[in-house]
C-alpha distance (Angstrom), angle and dihedral (degrees) to the residues before:
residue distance angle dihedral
X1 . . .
X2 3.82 . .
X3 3.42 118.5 .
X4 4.22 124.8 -105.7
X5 4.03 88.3 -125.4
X6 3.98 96.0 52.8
X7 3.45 93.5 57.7
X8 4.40 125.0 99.7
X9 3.09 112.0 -91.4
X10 3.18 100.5 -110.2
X11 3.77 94.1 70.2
X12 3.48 94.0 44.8
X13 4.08 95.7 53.8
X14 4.08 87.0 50.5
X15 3.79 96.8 42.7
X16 4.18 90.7 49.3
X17 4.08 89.2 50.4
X18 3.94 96.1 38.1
X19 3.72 86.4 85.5
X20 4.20 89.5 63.6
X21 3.95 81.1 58.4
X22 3.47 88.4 44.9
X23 3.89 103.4 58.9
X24 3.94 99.3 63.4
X25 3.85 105.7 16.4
X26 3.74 99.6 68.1
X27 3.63 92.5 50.6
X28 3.83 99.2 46.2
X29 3.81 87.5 51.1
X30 3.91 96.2 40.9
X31 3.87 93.6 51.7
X32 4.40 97.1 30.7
X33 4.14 89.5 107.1
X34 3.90 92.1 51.9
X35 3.84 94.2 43.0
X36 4.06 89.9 46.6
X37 3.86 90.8 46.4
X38 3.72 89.9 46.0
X39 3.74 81.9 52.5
X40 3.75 95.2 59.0
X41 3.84 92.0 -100.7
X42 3.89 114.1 136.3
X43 3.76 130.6 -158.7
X44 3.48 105.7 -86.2
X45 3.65 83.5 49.9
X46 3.82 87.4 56.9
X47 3.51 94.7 57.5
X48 3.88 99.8 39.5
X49 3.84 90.9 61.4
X50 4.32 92.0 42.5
X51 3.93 84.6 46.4
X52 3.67 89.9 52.1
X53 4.00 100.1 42.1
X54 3.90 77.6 56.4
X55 3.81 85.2 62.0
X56 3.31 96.2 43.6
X57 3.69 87.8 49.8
X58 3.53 99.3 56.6
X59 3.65 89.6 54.9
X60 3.79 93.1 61.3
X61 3.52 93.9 39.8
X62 3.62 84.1 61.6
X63 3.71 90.8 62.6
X64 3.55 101.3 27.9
X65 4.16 91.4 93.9
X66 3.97 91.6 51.5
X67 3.66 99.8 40.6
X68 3.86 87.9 46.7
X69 3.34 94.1 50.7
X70 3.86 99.6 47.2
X71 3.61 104.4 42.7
X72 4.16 98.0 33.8
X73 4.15 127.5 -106.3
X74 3.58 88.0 -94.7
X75 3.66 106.1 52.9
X76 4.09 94.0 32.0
X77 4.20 88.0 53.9
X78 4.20 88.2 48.1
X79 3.99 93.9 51.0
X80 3.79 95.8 36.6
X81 3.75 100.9 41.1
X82 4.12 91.7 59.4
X83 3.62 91.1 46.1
X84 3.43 100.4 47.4
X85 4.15 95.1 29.6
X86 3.83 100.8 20.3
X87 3.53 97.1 45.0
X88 3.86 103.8 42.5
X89 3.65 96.6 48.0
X90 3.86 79.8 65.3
X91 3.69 103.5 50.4
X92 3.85 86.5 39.7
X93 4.51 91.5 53.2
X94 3.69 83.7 54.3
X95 4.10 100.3 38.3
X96 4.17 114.1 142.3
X97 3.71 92.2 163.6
X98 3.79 166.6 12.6
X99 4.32 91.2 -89.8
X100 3.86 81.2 49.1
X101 3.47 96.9 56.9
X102 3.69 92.4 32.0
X103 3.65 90.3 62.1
X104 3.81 94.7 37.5
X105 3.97 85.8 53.6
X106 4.42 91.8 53.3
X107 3.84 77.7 49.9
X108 3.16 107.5 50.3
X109 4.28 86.4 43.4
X110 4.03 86.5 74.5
X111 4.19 81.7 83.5
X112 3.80 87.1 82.4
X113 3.63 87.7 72.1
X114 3.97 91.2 57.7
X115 3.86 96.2 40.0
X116 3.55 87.2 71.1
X117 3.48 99.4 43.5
X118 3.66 100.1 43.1
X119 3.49 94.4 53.4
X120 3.51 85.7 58.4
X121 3.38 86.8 45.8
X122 3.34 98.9 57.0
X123 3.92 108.5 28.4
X124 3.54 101.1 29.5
X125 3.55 109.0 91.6
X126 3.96 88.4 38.2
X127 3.86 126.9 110.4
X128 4.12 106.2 -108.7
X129 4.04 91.2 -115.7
X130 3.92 84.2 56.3
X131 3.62 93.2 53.1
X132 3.77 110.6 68.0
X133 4.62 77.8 54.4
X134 4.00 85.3 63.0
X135 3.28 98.1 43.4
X136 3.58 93.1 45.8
X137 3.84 92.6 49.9
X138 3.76 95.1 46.6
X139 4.15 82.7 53.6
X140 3.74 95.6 48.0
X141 3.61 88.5 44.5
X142 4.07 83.6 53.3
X143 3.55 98.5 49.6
X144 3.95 92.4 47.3
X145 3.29 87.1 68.5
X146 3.93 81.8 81.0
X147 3.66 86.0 81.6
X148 3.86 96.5 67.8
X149 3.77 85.6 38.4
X150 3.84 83.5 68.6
X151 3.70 92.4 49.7
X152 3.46 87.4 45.7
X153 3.51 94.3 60.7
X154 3.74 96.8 45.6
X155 4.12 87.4 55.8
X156 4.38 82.7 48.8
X157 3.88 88.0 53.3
X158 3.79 100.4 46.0
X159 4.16 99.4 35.4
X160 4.34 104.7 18.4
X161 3.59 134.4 -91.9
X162 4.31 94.9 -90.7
X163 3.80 100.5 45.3
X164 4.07 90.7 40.8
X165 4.28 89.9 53.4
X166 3.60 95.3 48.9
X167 3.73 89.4 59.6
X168 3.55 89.8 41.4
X169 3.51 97.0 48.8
X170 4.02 92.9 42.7
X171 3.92 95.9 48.0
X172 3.72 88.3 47.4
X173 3.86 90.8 55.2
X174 3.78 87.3 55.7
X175 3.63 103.1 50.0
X176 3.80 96.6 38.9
X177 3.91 88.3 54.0
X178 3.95 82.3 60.0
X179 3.47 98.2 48.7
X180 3.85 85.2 58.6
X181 3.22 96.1 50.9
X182 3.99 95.6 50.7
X183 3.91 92.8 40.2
X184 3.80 87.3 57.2
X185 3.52 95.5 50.3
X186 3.42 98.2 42.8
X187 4.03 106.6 51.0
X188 3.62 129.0 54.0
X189 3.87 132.6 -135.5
X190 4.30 114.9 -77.7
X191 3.56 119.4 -102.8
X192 3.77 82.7 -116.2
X193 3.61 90.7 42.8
X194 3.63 94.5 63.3
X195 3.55 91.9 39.7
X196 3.51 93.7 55.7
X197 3.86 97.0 41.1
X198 4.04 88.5 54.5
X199 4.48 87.6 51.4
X200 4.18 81.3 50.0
X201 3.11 107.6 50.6
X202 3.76 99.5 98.0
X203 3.34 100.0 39.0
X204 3.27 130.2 91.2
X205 3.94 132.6 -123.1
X206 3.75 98.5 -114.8
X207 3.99 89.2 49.6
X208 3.62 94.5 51.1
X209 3.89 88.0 52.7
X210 3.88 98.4 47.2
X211 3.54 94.1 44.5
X212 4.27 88.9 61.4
X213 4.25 87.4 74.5
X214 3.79 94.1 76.0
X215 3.52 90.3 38.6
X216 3.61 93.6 51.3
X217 3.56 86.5 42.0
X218 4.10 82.5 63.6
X219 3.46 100.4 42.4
X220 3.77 95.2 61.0
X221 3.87 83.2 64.2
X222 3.28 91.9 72.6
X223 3.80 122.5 87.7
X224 3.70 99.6 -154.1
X225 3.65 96.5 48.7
X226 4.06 89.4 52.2
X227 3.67 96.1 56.5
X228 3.82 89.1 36.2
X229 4.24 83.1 57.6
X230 4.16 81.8 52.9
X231 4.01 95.1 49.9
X232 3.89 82.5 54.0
X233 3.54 99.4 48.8
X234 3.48 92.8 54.3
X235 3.49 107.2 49.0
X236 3.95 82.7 43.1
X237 3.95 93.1 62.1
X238 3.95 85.7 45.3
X239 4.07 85.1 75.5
X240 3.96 93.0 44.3
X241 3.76 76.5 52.6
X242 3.41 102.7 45.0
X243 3.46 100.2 47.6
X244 4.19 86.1 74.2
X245 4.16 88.0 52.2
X246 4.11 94.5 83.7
X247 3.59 82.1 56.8
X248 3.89 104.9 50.0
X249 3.37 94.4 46.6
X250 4.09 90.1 60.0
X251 3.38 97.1 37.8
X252 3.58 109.7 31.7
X253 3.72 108.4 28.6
X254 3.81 87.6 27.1
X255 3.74 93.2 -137.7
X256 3.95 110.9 175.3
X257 3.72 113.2 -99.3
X258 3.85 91.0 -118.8
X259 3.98 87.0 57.0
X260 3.70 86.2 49.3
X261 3.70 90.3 55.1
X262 3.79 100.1 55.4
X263 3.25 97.5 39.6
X264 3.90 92.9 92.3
X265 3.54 88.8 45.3
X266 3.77 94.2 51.1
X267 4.06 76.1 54.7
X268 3.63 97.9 62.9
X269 4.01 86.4 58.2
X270 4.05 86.5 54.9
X271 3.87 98.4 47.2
X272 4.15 91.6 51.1
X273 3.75 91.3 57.5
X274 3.94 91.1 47.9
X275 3.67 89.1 42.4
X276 3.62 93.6 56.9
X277 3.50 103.6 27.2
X278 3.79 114.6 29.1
X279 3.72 90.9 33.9
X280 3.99 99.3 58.9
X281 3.83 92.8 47.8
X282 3.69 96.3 50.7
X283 3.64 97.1 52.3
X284 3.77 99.7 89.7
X285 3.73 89.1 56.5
X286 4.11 123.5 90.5
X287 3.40 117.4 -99.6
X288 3.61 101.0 -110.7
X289 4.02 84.0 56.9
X290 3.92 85.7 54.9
X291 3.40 100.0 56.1
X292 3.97 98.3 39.5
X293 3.70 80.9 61.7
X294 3.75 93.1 48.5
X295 3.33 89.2 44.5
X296 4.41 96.0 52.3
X297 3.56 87.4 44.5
X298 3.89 97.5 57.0
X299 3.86 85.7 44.6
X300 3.55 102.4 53.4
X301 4.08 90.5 41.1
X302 4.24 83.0 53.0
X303 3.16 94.3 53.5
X304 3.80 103.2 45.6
X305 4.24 83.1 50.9
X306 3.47 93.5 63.5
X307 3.74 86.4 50.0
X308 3.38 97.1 57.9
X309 3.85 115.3 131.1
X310 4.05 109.6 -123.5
X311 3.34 119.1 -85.6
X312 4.06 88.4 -6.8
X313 3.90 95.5 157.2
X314 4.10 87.7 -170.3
X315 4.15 96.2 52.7
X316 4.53 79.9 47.4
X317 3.56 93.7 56.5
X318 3.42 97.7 40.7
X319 3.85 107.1 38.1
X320 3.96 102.7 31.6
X321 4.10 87.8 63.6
X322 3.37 88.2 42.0
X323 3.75 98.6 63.7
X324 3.83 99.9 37.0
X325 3.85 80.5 52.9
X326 3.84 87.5 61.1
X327 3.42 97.4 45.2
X328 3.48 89.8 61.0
X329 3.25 94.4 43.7
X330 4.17 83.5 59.8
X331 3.43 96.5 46.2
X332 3.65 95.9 49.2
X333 3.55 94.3 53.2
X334 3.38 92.6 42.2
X335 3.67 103.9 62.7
X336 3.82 89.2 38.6
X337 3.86 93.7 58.9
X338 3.53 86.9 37.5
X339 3.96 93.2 57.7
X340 4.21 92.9 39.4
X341 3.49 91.9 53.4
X342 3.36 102.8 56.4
X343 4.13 144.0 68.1
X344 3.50 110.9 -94.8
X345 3.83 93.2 -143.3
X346 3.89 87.1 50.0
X347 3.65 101.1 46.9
X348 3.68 110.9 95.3
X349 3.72 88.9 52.1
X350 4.10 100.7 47.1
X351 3.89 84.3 37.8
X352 3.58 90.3 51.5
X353 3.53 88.8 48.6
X354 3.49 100.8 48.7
X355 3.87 86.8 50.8
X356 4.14 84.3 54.7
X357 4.01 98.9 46.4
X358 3.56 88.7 51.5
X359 3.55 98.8 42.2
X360 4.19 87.6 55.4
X361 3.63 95.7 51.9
X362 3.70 97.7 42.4
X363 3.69 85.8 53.0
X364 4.01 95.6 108.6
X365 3.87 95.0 32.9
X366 3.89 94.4 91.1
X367 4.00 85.2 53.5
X368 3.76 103.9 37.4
X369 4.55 86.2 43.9
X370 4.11 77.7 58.0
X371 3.40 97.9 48.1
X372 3.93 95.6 38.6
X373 4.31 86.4 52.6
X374 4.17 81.6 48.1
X375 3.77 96.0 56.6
X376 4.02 96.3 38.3
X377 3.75 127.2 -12.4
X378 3.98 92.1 -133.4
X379 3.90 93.0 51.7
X380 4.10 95.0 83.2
X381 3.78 88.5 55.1
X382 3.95 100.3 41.8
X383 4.07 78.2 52.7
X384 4.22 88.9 55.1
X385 3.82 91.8 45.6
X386 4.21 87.5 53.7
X387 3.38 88.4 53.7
X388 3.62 109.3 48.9
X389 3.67 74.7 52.0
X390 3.46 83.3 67.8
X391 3.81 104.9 39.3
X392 3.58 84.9 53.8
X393 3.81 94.3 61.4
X394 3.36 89.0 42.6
X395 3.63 96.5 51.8
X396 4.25 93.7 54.2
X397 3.60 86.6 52.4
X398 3.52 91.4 52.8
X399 3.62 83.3 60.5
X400 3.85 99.2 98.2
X401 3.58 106.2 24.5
X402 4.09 85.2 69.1
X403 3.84 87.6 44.5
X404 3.71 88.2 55.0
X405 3.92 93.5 46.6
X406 3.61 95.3 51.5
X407 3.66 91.1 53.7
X408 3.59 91.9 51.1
X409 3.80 93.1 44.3
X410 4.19 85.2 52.7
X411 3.80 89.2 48.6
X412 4.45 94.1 56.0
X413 4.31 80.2 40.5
């Protein structure tokens, strides 16, 4: 495992101010569903307005690359975050209806602009065995943020689910605006960054985006970036899916609402040990390897959640944990294998991309997750386990093509 104060700087800056993400956005996210239904939104609702910050997605994904490119990771994750973060967590504290949280939701879609370029950001000027430690910091960090969730649902008990959010959603907009604001000051631009920004100067914004078609056009030649696009679109739908999970465990395995609270807190404990002990003793494996692993583990802790005995505090404890443990397990190993197998010079455009491929077909997820949970509570999470059937297929045939890309990379070294 490589240590937190060997890392660039870069990574280290965003790693120490994740947690200021981390205190509020967890719990807005976890409890969303019960502070829409307490809103008088139902569940086809629900799904309408993830199906169309898909939508909105893919449209910024589409300019994500170009954007990231001219103005510079740095600067294009400080003006995007507080729009999309910022921003939202305002028109969400003051929510009355579905058009507010319609239009908070196209908002808060502007983040797929910063994903891509604070990965860069972050991992970009990073060795690749140093990469899959970010990544798994930056998900820790994440799932930590199950510890405020619990707080957060001790404020829900005592003073109600509406007047509890807006604070939640209104302190979050204030401490994420400072992370911003610290991150920026405290990294520097990419190597690549800089490079890039010097090659865009002259060109203009609408040239950069019309000249991604034939590149896009090139990319889709290339095997490992097609079943990378599949990886993505799976764990994608798993937070269309995920967003209904708050609500099956109240309603269908009738878990107390105090349960419900820790449970993401109970997940933090999980994620550590994987962190520091599954982590480590995958590395020497190939990345295809990694994320078949990933992959089994997220099915087999799916499937055991859907077998969970009603209002079996025991299976709760043991099996919610479990699962958000895998996922970020998945993610982590999915960004990392991501980043390792590909160009440096190309990857804000094939991450960008990736980001928009996936975006596009997960378009009707957020809809068909809501009408799935309509028709039968356990249908959204039958769906999940089918796909990490998937991803896991996908992953051992990625097996090779990463093999072949190292040795290539090796060959220009």
């Amino acid at each position: 495992m490589v240590r937190l104060k060997t890392l660039p700087r870069n990574a280290r800056t965003c790693i120490l101010v994740e947690p200021l993400w981390a205190f509020f956005g967890p719990t807005a996210l976890f409890f969303m569903p019960l502070y829409q239904k307490n809103l008088g939104l139902s569940e086809i609702q629900m799904g309408i307005i993830n199906s169309v910050a898909i939508a909105s997605g893919f449209v910024f994904y589409s300019l994500a690359a170009p954007i990231t490119n001219k103005l510079g990771r740095r600067k294009t994750s400080l003006i995007f975050d507080t729009l999309s973060w910022s921003m939202s967590m305002l028109v969400w504290a003051f929510a009355q209806s579905f058009v507010w949280f319609l239009a908070a939701a196209i908002l808060n879609s502007i983040v797929r602009i910063v994903f891509v370029s604070w990965n860069l950001l972050i991992s970009e000027d990073a060795t690749d065995a140093q990469r899959s430690t970010i990544f798994g910091w930056i998900n820790i960090i994440g799932t930590f943020g199950g510890m405020t969730t619990l707080v957060g649902g001790l404020f829900i008990d005592r003073y109600g689910v509406v007047p509890s959010m807006r604070w939640i959603f209104a302190l979050g907009s204030l401490t994420m605006t400072s992370m911003f604001i610290l991150r920026f000051f405290g990294t520097g631009e990419t190597k690549a960054g800089l490079y890039l920004l010097e090659k865009t100067k002259n060109k203009s914004l609408l040239s950069l985006v019309t000249q991604q078609v034939p590149k896009a056009f090139a990319a889709i030649k290339d095997p490992f970036f097609l079943r990378m696009i599949g990886v993505y679109i799976i764990a994608n739908a798993m937070q269309s899916i995920d967003f209904f999970r708050v609500l099956y465990l109240r309603e269908e395995k009738t878990l107390p609402s105090i349960l419900v609270s820790s449970l993401p807190a109970l997940s933090a404990g999980a994620s550590i040990f994987v962190f520091f002990y599954v982590v480590p003793r995958q590395g020497a494996r190939k990345g295809g390897d990694r994320l078949a692993f990933a992959f089994l583990f997220c099915l087999v802790a799916q499937v055991l959640f859907i077998l969970m005995p009603k209002g079996s505090l025991l299976s709760a404890i043991l099996v919610f944990p479990s699962l958000q443990a895998a996922y970020a397990l998945l993610a982590t190993f999915r960004d990392t294998t991501f980043m390792n197998g590909t160009d440096s010079e190309l990857k804000s455009e094939r991450f960008s991309l990736t980001q928009t491929f996936m975006m596009f077909f997960s378009i009707p997820i957020g809809w068909f997750s809501g009408w799935l949970y309509s028709l039968s509570p356990h249908a959204p999470f039958i769906f999940a386990t089918l796909l990490y059937a998937l991803g896991f297929g996908i992953a051992k045939s990625l097996k090779p093509r990463i093999e072949l890309c190292a040795e290539a990379q090796s060959r220009i070294y």
